[in-house]
Residue, then its C-alpha position, 0 to 999 in steps of 0.5 A: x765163284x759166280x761168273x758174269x756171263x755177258x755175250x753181249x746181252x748185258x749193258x756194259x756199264x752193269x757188267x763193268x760194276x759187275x765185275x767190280x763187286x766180285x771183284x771186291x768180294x773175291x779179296x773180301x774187302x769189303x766186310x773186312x775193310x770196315x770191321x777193321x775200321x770200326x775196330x780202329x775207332x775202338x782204339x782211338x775211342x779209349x784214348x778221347x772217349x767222349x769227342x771221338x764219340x760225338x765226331x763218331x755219331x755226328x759222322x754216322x748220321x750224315x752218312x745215312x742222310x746222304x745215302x740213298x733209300x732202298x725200299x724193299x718188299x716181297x709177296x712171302x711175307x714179312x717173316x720170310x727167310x728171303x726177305x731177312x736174308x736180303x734186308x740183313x745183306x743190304x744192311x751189313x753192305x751199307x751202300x744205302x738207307x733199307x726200309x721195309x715194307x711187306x704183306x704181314x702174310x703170304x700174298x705171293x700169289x696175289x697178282x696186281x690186287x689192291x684192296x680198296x674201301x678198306x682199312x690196312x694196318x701198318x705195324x712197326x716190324x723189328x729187322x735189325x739195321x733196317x726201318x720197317x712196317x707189316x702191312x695188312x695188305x697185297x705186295x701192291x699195297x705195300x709199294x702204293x702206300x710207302x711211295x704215297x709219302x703217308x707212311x715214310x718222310x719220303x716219297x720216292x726212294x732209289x730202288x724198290x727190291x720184291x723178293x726174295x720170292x719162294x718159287x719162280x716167276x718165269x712165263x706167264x706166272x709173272x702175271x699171278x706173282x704177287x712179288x712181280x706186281x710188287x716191283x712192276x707197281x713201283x715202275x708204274x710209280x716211276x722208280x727202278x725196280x728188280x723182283x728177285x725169285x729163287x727156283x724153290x724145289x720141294x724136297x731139295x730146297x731148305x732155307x738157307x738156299x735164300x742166302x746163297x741166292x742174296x750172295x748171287x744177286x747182291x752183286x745185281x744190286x749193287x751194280x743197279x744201285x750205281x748205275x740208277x745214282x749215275x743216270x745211266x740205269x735203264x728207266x723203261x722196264x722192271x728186271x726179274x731176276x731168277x736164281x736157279x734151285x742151287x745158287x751157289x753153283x750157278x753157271x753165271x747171269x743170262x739176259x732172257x726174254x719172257x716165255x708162255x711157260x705156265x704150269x698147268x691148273x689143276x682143280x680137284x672137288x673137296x668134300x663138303x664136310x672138309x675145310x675148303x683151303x686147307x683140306x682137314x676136317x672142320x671143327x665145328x667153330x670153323x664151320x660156324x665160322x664159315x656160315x657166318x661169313x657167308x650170312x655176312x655176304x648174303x645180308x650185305x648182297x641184301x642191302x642191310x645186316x645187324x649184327x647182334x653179339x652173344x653170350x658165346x665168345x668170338x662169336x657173332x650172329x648176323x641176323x638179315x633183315x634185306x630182302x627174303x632169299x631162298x632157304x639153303x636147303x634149295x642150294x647146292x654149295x659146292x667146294x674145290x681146291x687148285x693147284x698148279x702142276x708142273x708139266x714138260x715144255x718144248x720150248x728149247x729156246x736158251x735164251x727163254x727165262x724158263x730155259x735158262x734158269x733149269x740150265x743153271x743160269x742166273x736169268x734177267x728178265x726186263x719186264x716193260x709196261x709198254x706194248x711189245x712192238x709185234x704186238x702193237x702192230x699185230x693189234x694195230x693190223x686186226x683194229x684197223x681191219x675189224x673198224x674197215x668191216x664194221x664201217x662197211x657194214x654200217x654204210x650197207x646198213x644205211x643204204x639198206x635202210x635208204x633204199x626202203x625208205x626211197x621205195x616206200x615214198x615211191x609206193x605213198x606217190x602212187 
């Protein structure tokens, strides 16, 4: 059973809606209350088949125009096993309108990136209860284009959910996070967002610690999506939420603050015969492949390409005609691979998202586009200092060169 953990770190009015959903679920109400409904339907369907009918549709529309639309994205993937185990929950929970709008692949590392003067696709994507499109571009995309109003009949739902991601995003990871940048876009945009994190541990973790982790922060949810329809849901930061390597025995929600944590990059040389990104021996096709795109860079870094189609298929030449380089042979190419590497942190600090979350607690973390207060005022003091020197060197520069000007004139009158 999942415990709210308060000590005053909480809003009050989300622990109270808190504490209500678990409440509800511990007597398993709500799944049940309505299959109970539905079967009733049934009955009262066998009796007057065809009006029970029509009031039945007719009443199940102007349910889903009044509820509130949910937009839900992540940096996994659209097939992700965290983002299907969240839609379906959300779906089956029936509190709002889910749509759908994630990367058609891994972008879970993809930062705040957007992809411009380029064209994206968005692909119907079949997810049972929900409205969805694969979108050929970054988390950002995803969230930039469905709040644009271009994809979608609306322009701004509730909520925007990013997750659930594989991995946690705790310290200064938040700034590499695809799924992070997924929900901070949507505050930038002005709308309430939460990016959801599972502490994925290799070897440990299986695919079905992503449902646990829905039934964790489902309650979060819920509680946001009423507070957010109240007006009482804070609207200046973004929460991520970080759920521990096994959910289910989490020892509750902790409000924590952002920590430097980062995990140490480590770049290893690859040799040139390997492919780069996947570290397994080339096939010639990859190899050409690789050439020509690299040919595509260099005619395109020269000014003009043509590109000319063989006899060969999937094959393209792209034959420069910019200005002459140098051969290759007088080039030394040279490829890495990086990876991060978990390392020991001193920090002991509880209330730090890191520290929380190896703890075994939920961690909730707000995430603010403002400038933290010591920040700004740190900035503030070494701005104002650095202008107060450099405006001291300009009047000395100045008087310096007025000086020599009086001395000149001087010399010129003698």
């Amino acid at each position: 059973m999942t415990s709210v953990k308060n000590n005053n770190m909480l809003p009050p009015g989300l622990v109270s809606n808190l504490q209500q959903v678990l409440l509800s679920r511990k007597g398993g109400g709500g799944g049940e209350e309505k299959g109970s409904d539905l079967s009733n339907d049934d009955n009262d369907q066998s009796t007057e088949p065809s009006t029970s009918a029509c009031v039945e549709n007719t009443e199940e529309e102007d349910n889903n125009n009044s509820k509130p639309v949910v937009l839900v994205t992540n940096g996994d993937g659209i097939d992700s096993p965290g983002l299907l185990f969240l839609v379906e929950a959300l779906v089956r929970e029936g509190l709002c309108n889910v749509h759908v709008c994630a990367p058609q692949s891994d972008k879970s590392v993809s930062s705040h990136s957007v992809t411009l003067q380029e064209t994206i696709a968005a692909t119907s994507a079949e997810i049972n209860g929900a409205v969805a499109y694969e979108i050929s571009g970054t988390p950002v995309d995803c969230v930039s284009l469905a709040l644009s109003g271009a994809l979608f009949s609306w322009s701004k739902p509730l909520l925007v959910i990013s997750g659930i991601n594989r991995g946690s995003n705790c310290g200064y990871h938040m700034f590499y996070s695809g799924v992070v940048a997924g929900a901070r876009e949507a505050l930038i945009c002005g709308v309430p967002s939460l990016s959801i994190s599972l502490n994925w541990k290799k070897d440990e973790s299986q695919d079905s610690d992503f449902k646990d982790a829905v039934a964790v922060c489902l309650p979060v949810i819920n509680a946001a999506i009423r507070d957010i329809e109240k007006g009482v849901f804070p609207q200046s930061c973004s929460l991520n939420i970080e759920i521990p390597t096994s959910p289910s025995t989490n020892k509750g929600f902790k409000l924590t603050r952002r920590s430097m944590w980062r995990s140490s990059p480590s770049w290893q040389a690859v040799s040139a015969n390997r492919h780069p990104s996947a570290g397994h021996f080339m096939s010639n096709q990859q190899s050409l492949g690789l050439q020509l795109a690299q040919l595509s860079r260099d005619a395109s870094a020269a000014g003009a390409a043509r590109r000319l189609t063989t006899q060969r298929k999937n094959m393209v030449e792209i034959e420069s005609v910019g200005a002459a380089r140098k051969s290759d042979s007088n080039r030394v190419k040279k490829y890495f691979r990086m990876e991060f590497l978990d390392k020991e942190q001193e920090d002991t600090d509880e209330d730090l998202d890191f520290r929380a979350l190896e703890n075994g607690f939920v961690a909730i973390t707000p995430l603010s586009l403002s400038i933290e207060e010591d920040a700004h005022l740190a900035a503030s003091d070494w701005i104002s200092s650095t202008l107060h020197r450099v405006i001291l060197q300009m009047i000395g520069f100045f008087v310096v060169v007025l000086v020599v000007a009086a001395a000149a004139a001087m010399i010129l009158l003698l």
